[in-house]
N, C-alpha and C positions, 0 to 999 in steps of 0.2 A: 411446459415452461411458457409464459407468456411473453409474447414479441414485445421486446422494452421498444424498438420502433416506431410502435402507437402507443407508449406511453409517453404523456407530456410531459410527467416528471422527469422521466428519464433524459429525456431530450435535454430539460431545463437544466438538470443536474451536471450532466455533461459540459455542454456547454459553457455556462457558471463555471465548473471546477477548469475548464481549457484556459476561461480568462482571468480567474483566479491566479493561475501561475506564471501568467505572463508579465516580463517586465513595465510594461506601461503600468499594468493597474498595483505594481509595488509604490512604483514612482507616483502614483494618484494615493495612496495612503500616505504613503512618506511627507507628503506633500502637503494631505490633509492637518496630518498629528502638525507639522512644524506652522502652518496658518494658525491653528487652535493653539501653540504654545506662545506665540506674535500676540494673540489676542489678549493671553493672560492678565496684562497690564491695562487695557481696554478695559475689561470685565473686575477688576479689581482682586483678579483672582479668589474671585467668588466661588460658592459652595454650588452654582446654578451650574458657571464654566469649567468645573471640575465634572458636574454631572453628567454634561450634555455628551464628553471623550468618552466616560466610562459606559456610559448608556447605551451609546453608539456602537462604539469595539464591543462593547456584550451581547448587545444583536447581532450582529456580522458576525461576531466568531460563535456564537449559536445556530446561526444557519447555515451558516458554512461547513458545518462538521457533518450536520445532516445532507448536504450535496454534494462533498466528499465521501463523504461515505461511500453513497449512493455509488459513485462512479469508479470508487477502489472495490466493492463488492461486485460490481458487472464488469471489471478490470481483471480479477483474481478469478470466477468463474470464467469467464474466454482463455484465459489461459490455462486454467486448470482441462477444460475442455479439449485443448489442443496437446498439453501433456499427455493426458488421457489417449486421443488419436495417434501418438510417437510409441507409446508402450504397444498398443494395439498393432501395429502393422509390425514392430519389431517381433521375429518370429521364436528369438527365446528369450523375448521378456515375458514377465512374472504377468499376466494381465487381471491376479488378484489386486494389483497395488493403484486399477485405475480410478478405485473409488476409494480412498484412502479418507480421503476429508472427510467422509462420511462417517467413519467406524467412532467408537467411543475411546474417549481419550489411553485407558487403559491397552487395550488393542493399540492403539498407534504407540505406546510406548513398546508393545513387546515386538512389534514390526521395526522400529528403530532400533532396539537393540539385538536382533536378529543381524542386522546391515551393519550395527557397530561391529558386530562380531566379524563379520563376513569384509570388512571393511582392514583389520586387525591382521587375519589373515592373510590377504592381501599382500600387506605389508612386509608382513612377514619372510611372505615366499618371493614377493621382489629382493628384500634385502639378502637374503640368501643364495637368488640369483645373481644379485650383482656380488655377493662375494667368489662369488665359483668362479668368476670371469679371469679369464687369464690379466693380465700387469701388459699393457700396450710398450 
């Protein structure tokens, strides 16, 4: 696995997506779009000042997706990671289930319904318990 640490994408990606969600830089788009809708009238609402919104919002939410990504796919690996090490030490879990993301879709559906089943059961033998319970 290669250290995302020295990579500068990663770094970049990160960071981007950290200020991406932050209130300031909503309030810095909100901000933008309501300047460019003031300006309409300026611009004669012209086919140039229509372009320049559209142009703009379609590169940023283009690149944006690409550094989201990035930081929900090394988001979802650390924690898959960490699941992974909870099944591991637990000493009757299943420690088939710690690669799970990897199998083919087929397999994950017949492993989910193994757990639906087991899941069903469950249920069962609770409601059953609680009916045996004596009346308080």
């Amino acid at each position: 696995m290669k250290n995302s640490k020295n990579s500068w994408f990663a770094k970049f990606a990160k960071k981007t997506s950290s200020y991406a969600g932050k209130p300031a830089t909503f309030a810095l788009a909100f901000t933008t779009i309501v300047v460019w809708a003031f300006t309409g009238p300026l611009f004669g609402y012209s086919d140039t000042w229509q372009l320049v919104i559209n142009t703009g919002t379609t590169i940023v939410t283009f690149l944006m997706v690409f550094l989201i990504q990035n930081s929900q796919n090394r988001d979802s690996e650390a924690l898959q990671i960490k699941l992974d090490e909870l099944i591991r030490v637990q000493k009757t879990a299943n420690n088939a289930l710690m690669d799970l993301e990897d199998l083919p879709e087929e397999e994950l559906d017949r492993v989910r319904a193994e757990f639906v089943k087991l899941a069903e059961e469950h249920r069962k033998r609770s409601a059953r318990q609680t009916a045996e319970l004596p009346e308080p």
